[in-house]
PDBQT receptor file of N, H, CA, C and O in Angstrom, charges set to zero:
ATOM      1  N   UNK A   1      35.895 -60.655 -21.713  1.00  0.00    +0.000 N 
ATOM      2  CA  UNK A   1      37.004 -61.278 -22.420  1.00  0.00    +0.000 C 
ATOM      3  C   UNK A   1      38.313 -60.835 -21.768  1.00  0.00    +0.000 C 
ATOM      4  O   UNK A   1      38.607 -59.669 -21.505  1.00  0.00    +0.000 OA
ATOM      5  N   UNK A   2      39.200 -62.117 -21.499  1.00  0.00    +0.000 N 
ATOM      6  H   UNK A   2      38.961 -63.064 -21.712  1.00  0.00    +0.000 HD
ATOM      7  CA  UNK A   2      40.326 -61.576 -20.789  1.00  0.00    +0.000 C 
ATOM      8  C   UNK A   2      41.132 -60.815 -22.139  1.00  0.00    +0.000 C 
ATOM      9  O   UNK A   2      41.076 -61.160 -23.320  1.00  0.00    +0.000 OA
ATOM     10  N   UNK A   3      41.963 -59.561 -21.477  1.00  0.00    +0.000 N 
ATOM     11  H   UNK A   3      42.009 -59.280 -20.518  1.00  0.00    +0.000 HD
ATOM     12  CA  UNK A   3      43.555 -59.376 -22.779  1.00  0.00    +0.000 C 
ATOM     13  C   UNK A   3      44.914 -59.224 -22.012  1.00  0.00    +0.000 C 
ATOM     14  O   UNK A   3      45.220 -58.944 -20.853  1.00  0.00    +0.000 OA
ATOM     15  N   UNK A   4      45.370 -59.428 -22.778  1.00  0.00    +0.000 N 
ATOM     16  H   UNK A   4      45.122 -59.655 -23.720  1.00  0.00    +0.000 HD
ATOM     17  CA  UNK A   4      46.710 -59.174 -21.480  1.00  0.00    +0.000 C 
ATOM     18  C   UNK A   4      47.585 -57.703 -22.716  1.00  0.00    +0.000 C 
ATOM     19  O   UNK A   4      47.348 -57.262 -23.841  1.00  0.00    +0.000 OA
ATOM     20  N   UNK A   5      48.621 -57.434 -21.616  1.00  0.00    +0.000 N 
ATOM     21  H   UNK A   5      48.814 -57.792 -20.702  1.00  0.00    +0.000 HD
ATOM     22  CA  UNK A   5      49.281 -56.647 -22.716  1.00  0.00    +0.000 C 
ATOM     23  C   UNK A   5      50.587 -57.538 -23.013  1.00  0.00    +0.000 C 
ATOM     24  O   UNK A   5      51.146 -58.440 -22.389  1.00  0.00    +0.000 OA
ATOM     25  N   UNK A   6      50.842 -56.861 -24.301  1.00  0.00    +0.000 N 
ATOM     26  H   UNK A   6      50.388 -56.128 -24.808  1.00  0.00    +0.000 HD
ATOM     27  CA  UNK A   6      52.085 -57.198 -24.794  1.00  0.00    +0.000 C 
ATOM     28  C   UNK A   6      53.527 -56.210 -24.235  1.00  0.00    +0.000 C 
ATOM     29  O   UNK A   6      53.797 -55.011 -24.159  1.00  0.00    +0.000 OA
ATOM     30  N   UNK A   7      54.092 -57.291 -23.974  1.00  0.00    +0.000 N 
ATOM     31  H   UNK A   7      53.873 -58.265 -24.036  1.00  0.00    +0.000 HD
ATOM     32  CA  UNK A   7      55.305 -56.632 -23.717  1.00  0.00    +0.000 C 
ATOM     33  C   UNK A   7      56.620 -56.398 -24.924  1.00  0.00    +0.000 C 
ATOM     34  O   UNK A   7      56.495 -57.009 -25.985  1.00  0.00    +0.000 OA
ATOM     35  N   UNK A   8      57.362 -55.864 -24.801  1.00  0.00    +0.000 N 
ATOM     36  H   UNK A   8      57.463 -55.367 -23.939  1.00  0.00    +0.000 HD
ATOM     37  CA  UNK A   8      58.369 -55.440 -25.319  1.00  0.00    +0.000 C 
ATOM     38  C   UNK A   8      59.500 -56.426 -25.256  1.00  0.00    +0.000 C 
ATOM     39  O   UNK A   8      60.069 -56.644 -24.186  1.00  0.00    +0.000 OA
ATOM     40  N   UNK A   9      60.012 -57.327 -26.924  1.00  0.00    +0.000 N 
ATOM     41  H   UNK A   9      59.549 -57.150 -27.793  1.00  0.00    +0.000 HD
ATOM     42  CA  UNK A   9      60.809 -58.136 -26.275  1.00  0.00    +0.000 C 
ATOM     43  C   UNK A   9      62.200 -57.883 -26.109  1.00  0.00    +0.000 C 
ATOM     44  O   UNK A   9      63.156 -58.646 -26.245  1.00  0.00    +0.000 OA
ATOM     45  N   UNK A  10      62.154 -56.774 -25.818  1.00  0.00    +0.000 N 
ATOM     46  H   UNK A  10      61.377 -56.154 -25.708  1.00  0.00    +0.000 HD
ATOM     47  CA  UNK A  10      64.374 -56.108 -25.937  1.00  0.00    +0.000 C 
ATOM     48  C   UNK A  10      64.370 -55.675 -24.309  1.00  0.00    +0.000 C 
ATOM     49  O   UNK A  10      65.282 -55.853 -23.502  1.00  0.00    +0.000 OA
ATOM     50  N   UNK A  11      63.111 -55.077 -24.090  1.00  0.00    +0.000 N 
ATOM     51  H   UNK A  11      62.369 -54.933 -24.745  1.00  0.00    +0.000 HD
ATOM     52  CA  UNK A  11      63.511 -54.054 -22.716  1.00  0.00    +0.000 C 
ATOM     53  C   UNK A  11      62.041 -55.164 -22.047  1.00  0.00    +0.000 C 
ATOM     54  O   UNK A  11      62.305 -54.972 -20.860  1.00  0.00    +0.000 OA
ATOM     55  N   UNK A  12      61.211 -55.788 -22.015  1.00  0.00    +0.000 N 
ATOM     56  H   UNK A  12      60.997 -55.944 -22.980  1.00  0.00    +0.000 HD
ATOM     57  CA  UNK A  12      60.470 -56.665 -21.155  1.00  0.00    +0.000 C 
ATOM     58  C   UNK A  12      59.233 -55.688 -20.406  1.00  0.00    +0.000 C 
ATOM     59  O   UNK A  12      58.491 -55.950 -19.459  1.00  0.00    +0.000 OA
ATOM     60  N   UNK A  13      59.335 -54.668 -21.116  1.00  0.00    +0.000 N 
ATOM     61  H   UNK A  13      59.937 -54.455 -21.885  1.00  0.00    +0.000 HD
ATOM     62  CA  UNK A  13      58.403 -53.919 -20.081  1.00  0.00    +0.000 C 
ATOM     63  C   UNK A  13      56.842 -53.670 -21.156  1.00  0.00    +0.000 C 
ATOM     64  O   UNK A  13      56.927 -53.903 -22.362  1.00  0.00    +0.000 OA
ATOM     65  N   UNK A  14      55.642 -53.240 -20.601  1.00  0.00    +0.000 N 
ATOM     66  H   UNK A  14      55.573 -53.052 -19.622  1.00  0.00    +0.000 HD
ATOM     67  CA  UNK A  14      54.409 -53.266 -21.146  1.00  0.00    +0.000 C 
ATOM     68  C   UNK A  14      54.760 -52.250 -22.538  1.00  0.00    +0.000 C 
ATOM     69  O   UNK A  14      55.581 -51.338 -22.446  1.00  0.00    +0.000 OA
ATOM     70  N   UNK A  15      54.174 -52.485 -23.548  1.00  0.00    +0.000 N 
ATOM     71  H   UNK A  15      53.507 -53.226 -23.623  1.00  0.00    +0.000 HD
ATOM     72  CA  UNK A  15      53.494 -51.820 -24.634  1.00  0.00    +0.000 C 
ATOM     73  C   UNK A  15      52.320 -50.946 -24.543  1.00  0.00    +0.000 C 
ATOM     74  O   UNK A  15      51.679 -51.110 -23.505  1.00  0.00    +0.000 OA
ATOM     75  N   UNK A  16      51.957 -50.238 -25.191  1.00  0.00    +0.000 N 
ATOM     76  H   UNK A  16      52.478 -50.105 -26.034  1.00  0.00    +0.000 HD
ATOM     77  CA  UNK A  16      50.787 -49.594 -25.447  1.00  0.00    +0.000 C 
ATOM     78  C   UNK A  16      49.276 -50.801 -26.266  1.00  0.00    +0.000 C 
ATOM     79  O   UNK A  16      48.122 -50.649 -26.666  1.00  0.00    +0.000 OA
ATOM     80  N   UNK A  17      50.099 -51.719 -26.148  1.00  0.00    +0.000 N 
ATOM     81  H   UNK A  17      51.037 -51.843 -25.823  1.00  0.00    +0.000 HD
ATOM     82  CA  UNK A  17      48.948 -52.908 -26.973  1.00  0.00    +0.000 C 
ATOM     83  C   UNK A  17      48.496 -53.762 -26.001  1.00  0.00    +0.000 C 
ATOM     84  O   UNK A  17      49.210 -54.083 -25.051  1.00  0.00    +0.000 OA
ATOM     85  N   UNK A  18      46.982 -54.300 -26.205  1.00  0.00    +0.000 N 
ATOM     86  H   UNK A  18      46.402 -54.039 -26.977  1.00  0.00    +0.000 HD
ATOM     87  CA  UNK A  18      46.795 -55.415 -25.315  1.00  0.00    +0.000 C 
ATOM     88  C   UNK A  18      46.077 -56.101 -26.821  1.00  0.00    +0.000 C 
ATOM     89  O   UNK A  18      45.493 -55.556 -27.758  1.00  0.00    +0.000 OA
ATOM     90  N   UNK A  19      46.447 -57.603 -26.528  1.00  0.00    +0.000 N 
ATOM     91  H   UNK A  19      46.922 -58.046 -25.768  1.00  0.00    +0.000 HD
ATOM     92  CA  UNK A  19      45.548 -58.492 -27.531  1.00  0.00    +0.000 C 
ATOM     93  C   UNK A  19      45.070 -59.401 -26.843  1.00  0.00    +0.000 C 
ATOM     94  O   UNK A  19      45.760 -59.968 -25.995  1.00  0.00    +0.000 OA
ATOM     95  N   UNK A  20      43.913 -59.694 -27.047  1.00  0.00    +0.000 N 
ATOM     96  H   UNK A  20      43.353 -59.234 -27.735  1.00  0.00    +0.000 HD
ATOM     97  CA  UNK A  20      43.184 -61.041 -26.552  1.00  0.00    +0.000 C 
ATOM     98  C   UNK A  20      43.373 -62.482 -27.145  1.00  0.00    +0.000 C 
ATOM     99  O   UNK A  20      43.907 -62.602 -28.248  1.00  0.00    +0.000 OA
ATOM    100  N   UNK A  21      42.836 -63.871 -26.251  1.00  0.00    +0.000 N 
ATOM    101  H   UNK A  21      42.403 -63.774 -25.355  1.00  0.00    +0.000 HD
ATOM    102  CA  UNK A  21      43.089 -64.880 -27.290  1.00  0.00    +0.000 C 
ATOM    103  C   UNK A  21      43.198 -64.805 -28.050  1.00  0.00    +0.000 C 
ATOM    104  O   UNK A  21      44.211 -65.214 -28.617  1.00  0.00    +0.000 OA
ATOM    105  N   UNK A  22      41.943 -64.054 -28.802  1.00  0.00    +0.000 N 
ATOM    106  H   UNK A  22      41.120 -63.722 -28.342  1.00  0.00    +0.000 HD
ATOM    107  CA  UNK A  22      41.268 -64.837 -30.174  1.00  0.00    +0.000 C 
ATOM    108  C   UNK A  22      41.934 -64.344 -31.118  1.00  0.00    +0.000 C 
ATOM    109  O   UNK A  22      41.981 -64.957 -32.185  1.00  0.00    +0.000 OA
ATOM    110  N   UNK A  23      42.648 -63.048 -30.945  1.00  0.00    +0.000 N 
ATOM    111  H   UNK A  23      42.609 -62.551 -30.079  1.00  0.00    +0.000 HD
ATOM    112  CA  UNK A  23      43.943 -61.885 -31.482  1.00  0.00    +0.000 C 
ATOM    113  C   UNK A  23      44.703 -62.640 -32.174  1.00  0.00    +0.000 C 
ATOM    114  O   UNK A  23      45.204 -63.628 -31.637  1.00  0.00    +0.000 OA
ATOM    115  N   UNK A  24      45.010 -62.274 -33.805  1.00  0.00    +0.000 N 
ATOM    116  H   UNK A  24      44.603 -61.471 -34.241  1.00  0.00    +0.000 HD
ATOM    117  CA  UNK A  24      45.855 -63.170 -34.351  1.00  0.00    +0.000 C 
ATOM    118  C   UNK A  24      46.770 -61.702 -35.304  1.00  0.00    +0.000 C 
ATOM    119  O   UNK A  24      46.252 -60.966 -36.143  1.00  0.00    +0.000 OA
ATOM    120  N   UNK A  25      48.381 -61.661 -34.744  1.00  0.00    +0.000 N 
ATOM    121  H   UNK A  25      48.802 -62.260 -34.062  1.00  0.00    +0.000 HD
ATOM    122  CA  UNK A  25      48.950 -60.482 -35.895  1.00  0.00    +0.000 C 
ATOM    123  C   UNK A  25      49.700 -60.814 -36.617  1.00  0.00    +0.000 C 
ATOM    124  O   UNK A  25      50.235 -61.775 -36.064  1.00  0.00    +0.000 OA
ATOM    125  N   UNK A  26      50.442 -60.578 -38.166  1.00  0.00    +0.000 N 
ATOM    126  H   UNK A  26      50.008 -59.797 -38.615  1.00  0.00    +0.000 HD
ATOM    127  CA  UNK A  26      51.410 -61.122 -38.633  1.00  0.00    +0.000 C 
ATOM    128  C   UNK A  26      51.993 -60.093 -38.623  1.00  0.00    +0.000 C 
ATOM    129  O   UNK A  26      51.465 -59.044 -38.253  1.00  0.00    +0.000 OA
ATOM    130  N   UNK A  27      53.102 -60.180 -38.997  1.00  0.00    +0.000 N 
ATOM    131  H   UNK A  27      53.531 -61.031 -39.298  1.00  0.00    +0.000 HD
ATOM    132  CA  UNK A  27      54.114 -58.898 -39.336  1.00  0.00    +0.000 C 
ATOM    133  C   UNK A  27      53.712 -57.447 -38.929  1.00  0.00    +0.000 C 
ATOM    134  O   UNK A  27      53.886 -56.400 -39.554  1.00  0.00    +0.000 OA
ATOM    135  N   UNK A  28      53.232 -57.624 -37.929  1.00  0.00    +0.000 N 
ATOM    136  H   UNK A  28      53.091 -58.474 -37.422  1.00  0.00    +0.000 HD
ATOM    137  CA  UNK A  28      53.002 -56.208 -36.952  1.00  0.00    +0.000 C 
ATOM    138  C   UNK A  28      54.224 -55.560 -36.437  1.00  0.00    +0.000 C 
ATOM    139  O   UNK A  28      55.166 -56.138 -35.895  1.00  0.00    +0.000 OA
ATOM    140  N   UNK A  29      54.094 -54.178 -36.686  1.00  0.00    +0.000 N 
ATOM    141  H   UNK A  29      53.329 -53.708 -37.126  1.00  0.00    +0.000 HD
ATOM    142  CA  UNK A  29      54.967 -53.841 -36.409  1.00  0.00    +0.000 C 
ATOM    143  C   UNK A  29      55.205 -53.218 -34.836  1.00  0.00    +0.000 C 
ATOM    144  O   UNK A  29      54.472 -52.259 -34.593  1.00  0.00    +0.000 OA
ATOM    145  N   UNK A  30      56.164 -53.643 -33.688  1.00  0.00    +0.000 N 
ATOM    146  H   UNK A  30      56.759 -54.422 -33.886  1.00  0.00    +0.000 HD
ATOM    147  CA  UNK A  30      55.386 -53.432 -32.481  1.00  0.00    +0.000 C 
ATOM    148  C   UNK A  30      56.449 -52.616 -32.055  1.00  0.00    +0.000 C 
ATOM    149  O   UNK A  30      57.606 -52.978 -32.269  1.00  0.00    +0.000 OA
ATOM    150  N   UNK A  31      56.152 -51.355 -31.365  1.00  0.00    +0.000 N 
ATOM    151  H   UNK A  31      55.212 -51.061 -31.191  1.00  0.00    +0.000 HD
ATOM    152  CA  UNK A  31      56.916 -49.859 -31.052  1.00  0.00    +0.000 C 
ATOM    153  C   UNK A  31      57.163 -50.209 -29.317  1.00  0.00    +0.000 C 
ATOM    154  O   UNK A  31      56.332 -50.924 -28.758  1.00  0.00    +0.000 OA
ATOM    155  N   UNK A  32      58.200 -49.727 -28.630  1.00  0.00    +0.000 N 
ATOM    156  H   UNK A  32      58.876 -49.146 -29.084  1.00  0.00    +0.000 HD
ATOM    157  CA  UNK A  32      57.879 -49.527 -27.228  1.00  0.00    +0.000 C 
ATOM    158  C   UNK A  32      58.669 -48.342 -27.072  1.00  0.00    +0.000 C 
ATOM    159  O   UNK A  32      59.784 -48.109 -27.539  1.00  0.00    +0.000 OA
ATOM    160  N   UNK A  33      57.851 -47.538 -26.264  1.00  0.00    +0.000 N 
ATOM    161  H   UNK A  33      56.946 -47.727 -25.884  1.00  0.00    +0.000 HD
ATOM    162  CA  UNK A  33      58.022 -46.207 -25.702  1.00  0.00    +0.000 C 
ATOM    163  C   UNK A  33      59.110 -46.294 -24.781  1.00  0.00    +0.000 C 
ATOM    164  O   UNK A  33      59.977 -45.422 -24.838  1.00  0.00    +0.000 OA
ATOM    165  N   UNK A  34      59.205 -47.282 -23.878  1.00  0.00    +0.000 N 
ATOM    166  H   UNK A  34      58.501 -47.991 -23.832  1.00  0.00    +0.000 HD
ATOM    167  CA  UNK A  34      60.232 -46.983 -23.270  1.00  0.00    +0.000 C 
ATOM    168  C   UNK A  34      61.748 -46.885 -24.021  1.00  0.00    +0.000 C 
ATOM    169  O   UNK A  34      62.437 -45.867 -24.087  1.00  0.00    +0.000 OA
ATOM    170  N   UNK A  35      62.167 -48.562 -24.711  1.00  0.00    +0.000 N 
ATOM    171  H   UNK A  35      61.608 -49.389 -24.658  1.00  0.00    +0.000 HD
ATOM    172  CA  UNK A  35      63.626 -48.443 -25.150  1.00  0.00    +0.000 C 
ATOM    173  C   UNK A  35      63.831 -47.966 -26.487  1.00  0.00    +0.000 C 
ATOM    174  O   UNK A  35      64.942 -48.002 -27.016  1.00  0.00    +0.000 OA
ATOM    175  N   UNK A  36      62.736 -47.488 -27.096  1.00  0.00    +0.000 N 
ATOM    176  H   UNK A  36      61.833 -47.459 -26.666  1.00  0.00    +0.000 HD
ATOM    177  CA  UNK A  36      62.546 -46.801 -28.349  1.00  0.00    +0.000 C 
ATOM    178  C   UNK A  36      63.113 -47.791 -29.401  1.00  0.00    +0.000 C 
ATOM    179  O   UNK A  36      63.689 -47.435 -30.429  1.00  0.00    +0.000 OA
ATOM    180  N   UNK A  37      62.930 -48.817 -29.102  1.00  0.00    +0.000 N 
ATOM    181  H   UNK A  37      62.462 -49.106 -28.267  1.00  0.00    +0.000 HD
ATOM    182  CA  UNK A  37      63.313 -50.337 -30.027  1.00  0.00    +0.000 C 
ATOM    183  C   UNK A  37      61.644 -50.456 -31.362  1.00  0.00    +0.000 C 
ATOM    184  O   UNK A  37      60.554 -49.964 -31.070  1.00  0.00    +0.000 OA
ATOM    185  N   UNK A  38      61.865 -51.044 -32.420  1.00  0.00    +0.000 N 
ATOM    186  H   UNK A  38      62.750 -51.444 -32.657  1.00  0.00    +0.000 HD
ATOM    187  CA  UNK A  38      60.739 -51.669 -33.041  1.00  0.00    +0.000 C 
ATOM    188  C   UNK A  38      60.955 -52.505 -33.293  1.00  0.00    +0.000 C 
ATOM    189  O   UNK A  38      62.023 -52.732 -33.862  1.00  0.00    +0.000 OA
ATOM    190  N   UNK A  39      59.602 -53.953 -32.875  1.00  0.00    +0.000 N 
ATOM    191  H   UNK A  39      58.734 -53.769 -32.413  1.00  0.00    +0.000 HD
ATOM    192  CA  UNK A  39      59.950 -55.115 -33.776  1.00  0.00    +0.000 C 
ATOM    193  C   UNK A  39      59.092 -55.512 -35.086  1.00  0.00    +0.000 C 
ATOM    194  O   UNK A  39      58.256 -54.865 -35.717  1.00  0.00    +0.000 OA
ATOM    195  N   UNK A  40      59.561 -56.697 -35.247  1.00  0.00    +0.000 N 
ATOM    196  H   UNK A  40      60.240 -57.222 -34.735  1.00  0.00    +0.000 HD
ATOM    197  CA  UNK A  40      58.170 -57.234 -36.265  1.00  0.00    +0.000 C 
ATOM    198  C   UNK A  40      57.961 -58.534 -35.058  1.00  0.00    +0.000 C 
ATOM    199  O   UNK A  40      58.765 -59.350 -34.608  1.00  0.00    +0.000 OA
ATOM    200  N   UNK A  41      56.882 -58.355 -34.860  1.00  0.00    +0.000 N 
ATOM    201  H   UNK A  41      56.229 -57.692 -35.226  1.00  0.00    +0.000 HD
ATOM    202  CA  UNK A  41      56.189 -59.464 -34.379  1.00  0.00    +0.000 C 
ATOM    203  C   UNK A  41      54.767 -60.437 -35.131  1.00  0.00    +0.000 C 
ATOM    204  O   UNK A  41      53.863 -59.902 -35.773  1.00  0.00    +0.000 OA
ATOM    205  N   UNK A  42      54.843 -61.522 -34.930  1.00  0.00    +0.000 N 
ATOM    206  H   UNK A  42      55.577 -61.956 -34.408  1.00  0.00    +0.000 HD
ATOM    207  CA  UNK A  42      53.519 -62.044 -35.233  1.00  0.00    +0.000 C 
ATOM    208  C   UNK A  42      52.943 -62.791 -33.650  1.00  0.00    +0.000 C 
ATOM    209  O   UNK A  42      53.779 -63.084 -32.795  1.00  0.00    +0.000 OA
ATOM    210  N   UNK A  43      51.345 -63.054 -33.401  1.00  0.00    +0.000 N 
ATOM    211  H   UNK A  43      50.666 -62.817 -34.095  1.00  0.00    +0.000 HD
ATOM    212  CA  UNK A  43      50.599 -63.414 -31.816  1.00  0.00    +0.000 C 
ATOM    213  C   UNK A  43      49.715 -63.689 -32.813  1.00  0.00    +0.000 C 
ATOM    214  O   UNK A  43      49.202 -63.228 -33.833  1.00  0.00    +0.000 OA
ATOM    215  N   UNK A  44      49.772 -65.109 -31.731  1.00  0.00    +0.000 N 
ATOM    216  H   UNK A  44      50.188 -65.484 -30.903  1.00  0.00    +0.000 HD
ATOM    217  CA  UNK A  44      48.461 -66.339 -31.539  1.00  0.00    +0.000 C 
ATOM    218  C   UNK A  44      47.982 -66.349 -30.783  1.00  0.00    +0.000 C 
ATOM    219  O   UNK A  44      48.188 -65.181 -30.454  1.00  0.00    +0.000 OA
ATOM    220  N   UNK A  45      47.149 -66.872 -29.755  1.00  0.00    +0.000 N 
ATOM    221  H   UNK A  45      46.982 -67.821 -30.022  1.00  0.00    +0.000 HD
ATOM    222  CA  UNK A  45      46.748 -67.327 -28.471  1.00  0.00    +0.000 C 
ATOM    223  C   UNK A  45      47.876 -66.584 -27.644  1.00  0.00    +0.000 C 
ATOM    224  O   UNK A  45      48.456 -67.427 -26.961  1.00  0.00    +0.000 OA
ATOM    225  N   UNK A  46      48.273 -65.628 -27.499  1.00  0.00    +0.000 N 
ATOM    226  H   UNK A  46      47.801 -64.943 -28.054  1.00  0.00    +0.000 HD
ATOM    227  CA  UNK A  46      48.936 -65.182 -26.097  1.00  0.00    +0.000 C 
ATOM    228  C   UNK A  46      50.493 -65.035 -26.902  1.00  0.00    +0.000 C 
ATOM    229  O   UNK A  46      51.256 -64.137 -26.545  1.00  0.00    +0.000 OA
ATOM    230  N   UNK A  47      50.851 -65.923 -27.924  1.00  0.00    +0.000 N 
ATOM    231  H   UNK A  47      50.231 -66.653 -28.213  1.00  0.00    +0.000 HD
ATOM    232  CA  UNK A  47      52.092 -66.082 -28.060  1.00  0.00    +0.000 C 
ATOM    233  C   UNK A  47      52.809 -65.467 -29.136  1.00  0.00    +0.000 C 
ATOM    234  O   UNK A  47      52.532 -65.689 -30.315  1.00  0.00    +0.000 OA
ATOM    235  N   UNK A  48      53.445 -64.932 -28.874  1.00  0.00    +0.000 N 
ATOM    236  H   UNK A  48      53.669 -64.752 -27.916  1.00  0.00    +0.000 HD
ATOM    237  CA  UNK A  48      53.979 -63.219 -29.586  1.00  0.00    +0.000 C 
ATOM    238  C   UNK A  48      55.083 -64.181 -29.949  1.00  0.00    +0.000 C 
ATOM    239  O   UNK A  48      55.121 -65.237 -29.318  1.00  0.00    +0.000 OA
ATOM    240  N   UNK A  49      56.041 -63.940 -30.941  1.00  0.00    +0.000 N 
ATOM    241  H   UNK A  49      56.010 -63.082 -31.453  1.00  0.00    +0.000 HD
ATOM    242  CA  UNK A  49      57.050 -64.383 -31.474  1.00  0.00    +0.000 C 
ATOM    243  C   UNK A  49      57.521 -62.885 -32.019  1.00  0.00    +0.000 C 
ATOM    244  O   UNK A  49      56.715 -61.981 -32.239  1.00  0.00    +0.000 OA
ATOM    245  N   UNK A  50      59.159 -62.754 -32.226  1.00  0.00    +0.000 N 
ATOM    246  H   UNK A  50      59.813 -63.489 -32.048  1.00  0.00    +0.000 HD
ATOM    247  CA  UNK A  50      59.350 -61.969 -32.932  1.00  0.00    +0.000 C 
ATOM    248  C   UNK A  50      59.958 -62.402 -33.732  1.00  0.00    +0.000 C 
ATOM    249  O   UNK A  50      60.729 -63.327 -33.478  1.00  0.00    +0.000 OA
ATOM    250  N   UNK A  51      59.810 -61.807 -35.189  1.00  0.00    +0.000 N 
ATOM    251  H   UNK A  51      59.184 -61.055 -35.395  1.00  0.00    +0.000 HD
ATOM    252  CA  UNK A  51      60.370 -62.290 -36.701  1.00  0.00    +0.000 C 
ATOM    253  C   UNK A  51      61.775 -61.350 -36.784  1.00  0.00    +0.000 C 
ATOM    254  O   UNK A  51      62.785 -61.899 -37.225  1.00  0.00    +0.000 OA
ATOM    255  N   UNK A  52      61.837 -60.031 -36.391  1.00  0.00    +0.000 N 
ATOM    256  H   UNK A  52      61.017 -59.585 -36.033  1.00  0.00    +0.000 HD
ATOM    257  CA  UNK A  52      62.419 -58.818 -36.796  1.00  0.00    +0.000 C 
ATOM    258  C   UNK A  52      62.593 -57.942 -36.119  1.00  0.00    +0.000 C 
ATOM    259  O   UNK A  52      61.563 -57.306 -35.895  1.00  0.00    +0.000 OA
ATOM    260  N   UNK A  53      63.949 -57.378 -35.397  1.00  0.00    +0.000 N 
ATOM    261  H   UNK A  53      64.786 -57.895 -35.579  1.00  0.00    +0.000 HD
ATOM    262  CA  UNK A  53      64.027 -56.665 -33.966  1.00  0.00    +0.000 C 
ATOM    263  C   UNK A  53      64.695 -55.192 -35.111  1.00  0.00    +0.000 C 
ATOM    264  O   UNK A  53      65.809 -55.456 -35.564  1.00  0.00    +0.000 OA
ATOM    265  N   UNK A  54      64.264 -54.133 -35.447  1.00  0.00    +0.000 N 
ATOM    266  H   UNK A  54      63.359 -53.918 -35.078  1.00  0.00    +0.000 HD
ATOM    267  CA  UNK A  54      65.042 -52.781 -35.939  1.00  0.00    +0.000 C 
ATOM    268  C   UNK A  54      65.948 -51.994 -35.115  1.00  0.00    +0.000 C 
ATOM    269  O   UNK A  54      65.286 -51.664 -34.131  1.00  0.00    +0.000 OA
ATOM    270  N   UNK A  55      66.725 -51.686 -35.052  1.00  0.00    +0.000 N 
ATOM    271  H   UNK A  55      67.262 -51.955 -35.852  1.00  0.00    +0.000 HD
ATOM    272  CA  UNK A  55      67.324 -50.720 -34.570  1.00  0.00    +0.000 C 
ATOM    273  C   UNK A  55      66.813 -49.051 -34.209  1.00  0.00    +0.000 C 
ATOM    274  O   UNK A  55      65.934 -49.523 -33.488  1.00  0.00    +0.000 OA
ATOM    275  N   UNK A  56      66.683 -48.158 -34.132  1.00  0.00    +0.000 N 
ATOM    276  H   UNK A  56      67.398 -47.775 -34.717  1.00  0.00    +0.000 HD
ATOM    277  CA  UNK A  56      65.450 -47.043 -34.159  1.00  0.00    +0.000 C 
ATOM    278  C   UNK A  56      66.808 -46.276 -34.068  1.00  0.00    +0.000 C 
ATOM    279  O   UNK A  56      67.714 -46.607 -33.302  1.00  0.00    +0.000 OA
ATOM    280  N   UNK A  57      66.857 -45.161 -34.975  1.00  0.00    +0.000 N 
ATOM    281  H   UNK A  57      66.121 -44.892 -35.597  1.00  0.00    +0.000 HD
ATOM    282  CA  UNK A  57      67.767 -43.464 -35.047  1.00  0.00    +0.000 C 
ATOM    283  C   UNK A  57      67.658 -42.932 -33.702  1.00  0.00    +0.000 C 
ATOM    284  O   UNK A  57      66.496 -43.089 -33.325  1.00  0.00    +0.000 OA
ATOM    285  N   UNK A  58      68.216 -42.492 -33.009  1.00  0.00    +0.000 N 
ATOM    286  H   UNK A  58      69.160 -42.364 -33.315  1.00  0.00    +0.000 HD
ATOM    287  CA  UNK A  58      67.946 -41.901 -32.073  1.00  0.00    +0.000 C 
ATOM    288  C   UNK A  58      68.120 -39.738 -32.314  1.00  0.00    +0.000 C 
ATOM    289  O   UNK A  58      69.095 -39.003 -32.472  1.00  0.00    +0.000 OA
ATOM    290  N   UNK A  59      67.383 -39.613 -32.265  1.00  0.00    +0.000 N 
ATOM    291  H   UNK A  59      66.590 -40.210 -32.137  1.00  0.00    +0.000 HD
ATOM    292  CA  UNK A  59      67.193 -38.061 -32.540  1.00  0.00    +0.000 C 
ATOM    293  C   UNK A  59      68.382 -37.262 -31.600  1.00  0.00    +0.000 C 
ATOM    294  O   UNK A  59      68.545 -37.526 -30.409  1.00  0.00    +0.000 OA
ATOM    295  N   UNK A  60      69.294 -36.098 -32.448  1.00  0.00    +0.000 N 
ATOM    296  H   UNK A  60      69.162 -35.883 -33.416  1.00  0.00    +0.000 HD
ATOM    297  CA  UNK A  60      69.955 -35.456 -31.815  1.00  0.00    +0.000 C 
ATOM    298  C   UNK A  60      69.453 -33.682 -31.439  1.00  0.00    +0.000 C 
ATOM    299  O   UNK A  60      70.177 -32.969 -30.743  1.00  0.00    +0.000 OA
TER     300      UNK A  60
């Protein structure tokens, strides 16, 4: 089964997630390590939408 990964839609770079076709998420909440951004996303067939981009605290 192919998966691809999901990318990050603020900074464009890979996630820690891969979903396959058949992969269906709603209101997932999706983290990226690099720009320390969270979204809400929902994925269909390949196609990630985001509902909800958060802002993230940045630790001092």
């Amino acid at each position: 089964m192919i998966s691809e990964w999901v990318r990050c839609p603020v900074c464009g770079n890979k996630t820690r997630l891969q979903i396959r076709k058949d992969t269906e998420l709603k209101n997932f909440p999706l983290y990226c390590p690099k720009c320390r951004q969270e979204s809400l996303i929902e994925a269909k067939d390949f196609q990630v939408t985001v509902i909800k981009r958060f802002e993230t605290k940045k630790q001092s």
